[in-house]
VOPAGU-2260 file (C-alpha; in pm, 1 decimal, decimal comma):
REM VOPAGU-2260
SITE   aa  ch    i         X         Y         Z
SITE  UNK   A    0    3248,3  -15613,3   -1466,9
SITE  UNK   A    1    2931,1  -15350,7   -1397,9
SITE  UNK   A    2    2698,9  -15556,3   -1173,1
SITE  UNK   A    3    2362,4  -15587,9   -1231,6
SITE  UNK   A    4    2140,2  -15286,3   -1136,2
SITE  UNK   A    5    2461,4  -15042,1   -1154,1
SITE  UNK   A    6    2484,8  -14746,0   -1381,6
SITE  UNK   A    7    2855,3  -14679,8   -1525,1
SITE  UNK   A    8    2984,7  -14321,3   -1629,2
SITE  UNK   A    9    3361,1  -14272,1   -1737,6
SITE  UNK   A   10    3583,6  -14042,2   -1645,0
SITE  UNK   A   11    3495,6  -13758,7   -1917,2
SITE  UNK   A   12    3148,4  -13824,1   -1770,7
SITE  UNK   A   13    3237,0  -13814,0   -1437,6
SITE  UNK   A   14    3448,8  -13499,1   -1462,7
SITE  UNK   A   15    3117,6  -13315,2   -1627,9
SITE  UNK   A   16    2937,3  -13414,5   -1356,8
SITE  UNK   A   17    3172,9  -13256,5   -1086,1
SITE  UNK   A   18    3124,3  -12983,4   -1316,5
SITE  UNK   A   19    3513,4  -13013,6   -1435,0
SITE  UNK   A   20    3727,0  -13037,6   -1725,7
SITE  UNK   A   21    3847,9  -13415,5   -1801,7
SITE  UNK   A   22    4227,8  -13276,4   -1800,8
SITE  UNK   A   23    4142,6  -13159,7   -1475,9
SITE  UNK   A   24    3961,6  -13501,5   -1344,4
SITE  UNK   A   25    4245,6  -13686,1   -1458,1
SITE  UNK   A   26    4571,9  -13446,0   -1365,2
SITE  UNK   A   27    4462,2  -13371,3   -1036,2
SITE  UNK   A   28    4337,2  -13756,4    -964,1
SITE  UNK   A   29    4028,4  -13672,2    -850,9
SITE  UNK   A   30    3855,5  -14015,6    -852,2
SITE  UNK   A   31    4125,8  -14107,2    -610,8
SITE  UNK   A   32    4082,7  -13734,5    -417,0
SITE  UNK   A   33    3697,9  -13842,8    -417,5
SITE  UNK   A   34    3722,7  -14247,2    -300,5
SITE  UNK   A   35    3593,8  -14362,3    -645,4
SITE  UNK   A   36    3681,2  -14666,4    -698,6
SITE  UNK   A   37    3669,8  -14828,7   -1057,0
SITE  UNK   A   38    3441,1  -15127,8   -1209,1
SITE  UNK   A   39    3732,5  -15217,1   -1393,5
SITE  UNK   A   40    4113,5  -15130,9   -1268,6
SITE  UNK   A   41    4363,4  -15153,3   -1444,0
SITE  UNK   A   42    4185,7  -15139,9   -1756,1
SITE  UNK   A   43    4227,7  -14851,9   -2028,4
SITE  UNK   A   44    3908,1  -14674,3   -1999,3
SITE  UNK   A   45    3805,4  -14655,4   -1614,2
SITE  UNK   A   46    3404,6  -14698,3   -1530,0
SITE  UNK   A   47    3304,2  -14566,5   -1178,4
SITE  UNK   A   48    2955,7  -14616,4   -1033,5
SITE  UNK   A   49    2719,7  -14323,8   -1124,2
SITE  UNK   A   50    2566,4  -14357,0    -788,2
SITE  UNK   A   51    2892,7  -14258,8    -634,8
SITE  UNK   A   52    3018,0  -13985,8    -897,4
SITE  UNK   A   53    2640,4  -13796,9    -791,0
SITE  UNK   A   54    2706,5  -13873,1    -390,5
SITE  UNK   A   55    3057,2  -13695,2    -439,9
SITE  UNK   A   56    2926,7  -13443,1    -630,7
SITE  UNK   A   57    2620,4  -13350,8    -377,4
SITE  UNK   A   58    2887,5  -13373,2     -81,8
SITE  UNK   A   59    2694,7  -13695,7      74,5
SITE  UNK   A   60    2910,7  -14011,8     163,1
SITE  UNK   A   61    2993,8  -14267,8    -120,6
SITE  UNK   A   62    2710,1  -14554,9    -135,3
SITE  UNK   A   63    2857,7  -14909,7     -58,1
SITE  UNK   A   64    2893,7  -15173,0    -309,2
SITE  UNK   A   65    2731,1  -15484,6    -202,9
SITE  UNK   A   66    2961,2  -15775,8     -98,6
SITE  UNK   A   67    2971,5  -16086,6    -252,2
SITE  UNK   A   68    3148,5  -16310,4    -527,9
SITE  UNK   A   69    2798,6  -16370,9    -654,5
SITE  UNK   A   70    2738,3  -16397,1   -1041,4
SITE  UNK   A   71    2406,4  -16240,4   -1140,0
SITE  UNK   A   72    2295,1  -16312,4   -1541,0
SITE  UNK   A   73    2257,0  -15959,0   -1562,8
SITE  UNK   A   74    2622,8  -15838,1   -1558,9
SITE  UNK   A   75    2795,2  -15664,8   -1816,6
SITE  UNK   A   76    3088,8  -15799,4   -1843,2
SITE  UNK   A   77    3340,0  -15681,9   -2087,9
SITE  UNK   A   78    3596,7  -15848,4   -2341,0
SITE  UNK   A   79    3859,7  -15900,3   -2069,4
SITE  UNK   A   80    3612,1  -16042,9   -1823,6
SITE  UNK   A   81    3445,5  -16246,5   -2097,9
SITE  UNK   A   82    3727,9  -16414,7   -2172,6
SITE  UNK   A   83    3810,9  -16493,9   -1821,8
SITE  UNK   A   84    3495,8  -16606,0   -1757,2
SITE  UNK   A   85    3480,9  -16841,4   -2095,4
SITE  UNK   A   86    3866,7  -16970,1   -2043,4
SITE  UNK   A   87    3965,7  -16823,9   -2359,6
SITE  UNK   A   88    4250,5  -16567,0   -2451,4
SITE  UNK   A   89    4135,2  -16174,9   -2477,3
SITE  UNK   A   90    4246,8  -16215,8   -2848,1
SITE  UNK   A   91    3975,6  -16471,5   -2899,1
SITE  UNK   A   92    3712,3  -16260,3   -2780,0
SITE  UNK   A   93    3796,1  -15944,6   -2985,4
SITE  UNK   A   94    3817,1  -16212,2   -3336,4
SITE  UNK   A   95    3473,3  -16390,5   -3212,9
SITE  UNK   A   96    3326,0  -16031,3   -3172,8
SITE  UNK   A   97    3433,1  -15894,7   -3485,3
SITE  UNK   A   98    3316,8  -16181,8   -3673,1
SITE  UNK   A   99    2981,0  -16171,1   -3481,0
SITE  UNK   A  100    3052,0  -16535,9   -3334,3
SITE  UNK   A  101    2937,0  -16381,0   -3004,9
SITE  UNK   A  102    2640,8  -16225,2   -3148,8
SITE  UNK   A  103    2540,0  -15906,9   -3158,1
SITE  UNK   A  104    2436,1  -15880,6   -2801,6
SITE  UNK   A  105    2718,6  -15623,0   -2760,9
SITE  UNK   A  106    2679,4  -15243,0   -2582,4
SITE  UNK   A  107    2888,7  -14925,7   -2549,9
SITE  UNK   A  108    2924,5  -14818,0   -2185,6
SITE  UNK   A  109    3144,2  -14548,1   -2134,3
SITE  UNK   A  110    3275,1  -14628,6   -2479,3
SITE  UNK   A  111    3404,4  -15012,3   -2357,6
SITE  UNK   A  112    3202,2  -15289,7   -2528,0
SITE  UNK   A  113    3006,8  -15519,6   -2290,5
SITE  UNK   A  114    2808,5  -15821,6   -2338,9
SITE  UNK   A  115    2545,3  -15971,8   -1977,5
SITE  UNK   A  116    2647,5  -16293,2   -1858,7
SITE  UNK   A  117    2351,1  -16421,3   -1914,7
SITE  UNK   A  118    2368,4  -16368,7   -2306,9
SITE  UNK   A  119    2784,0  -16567,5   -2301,8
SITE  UNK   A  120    2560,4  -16871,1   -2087,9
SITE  UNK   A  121    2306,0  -16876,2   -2368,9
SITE  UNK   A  122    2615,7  -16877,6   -2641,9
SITE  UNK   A  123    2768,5  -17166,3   -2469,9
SITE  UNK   A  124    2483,3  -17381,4   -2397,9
SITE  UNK   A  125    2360,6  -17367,5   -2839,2
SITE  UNK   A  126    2698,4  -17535,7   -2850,1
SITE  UNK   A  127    2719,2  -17801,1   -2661,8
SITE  UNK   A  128    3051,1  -18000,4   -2627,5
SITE  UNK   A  129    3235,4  -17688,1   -2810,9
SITE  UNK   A  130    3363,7  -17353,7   -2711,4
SITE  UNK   A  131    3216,5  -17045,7   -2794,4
SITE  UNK   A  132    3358,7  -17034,1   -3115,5
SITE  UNK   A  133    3294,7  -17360,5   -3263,1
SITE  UNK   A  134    3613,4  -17673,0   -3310,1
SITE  UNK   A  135    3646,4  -18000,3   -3173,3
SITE  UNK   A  136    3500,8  -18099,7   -2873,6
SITE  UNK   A  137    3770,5  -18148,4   -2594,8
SITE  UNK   A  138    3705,1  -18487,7   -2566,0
SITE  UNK   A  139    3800,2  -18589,7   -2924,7
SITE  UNK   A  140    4121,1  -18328,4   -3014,3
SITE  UNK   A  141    4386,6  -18479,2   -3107,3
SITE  UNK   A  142    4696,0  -18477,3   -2864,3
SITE  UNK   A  143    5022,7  -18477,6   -3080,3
């Protein structure tokens, strides 16, 4: 998840930044060298706060993240966190994006496809009683 009012650069980004090459950024570990931490770990394609990549690269200390578990509608969350966030598998998300299910509110950060919280709340509240992408309501499927 980027929160709201952060800018997100990737590694090759970052790396051009410092003014190095990406096999360089990513060999010698410099995010970890630097105290970047990611948006995302564990993810494939790492997203580090723009804010810090240009404190590290002027020399000046990192700025802090704010603190808090606090959900703003203006994160970008992205097909991993959406589908934590709607109780849904991963696999889900990817079909209900491809078939547009989850509209087109979709952007390219870093080359990682996000959607804002605020556009998944929208989504779910024009169906009421269903999930995102359509089916019985929970409160009539059948059990077997």
């Amino acid at each position: 998840m980027i929160p709201h009012g952060r800018d997100a650069v990737n590694g090759q980004e970052a790396a051009q930044m410092l003014g190095k090459s990406y096999k360089t950024w990513r060999n010698a570990r410099m995010a970890d060298k630097l105290g970047l931490r990611p948006f995302n770990p564990g993810r494939r394609t790492l997203l580090y706060d723009r804010a810090q990549v240009e404190a590290a690269c002027d020399g000046r200390p990192l700025p802090a993240w704010p603190v808090g578990t606090t959900q703003h509608p203006a994160d970008l969350l992205d097909e991993q966190d959406a589908a934590e966030y709607l109780g849904v598998s991963y696999a889900t998300v990817r079909h209900d994006r491809a078939t547009e299910r989850l509209g087109d509110a979709w952007t390219q950060i870093g080359g990682v496809a996000h959607i804002r919280r605020g556009d998944l709340d929208e989504l779910i509240a024009a169906r009421p009683g269903r999930g995102v992408g359509g089916g019985r309501p929970r409160s009539i499927q059948r059990s077997e």
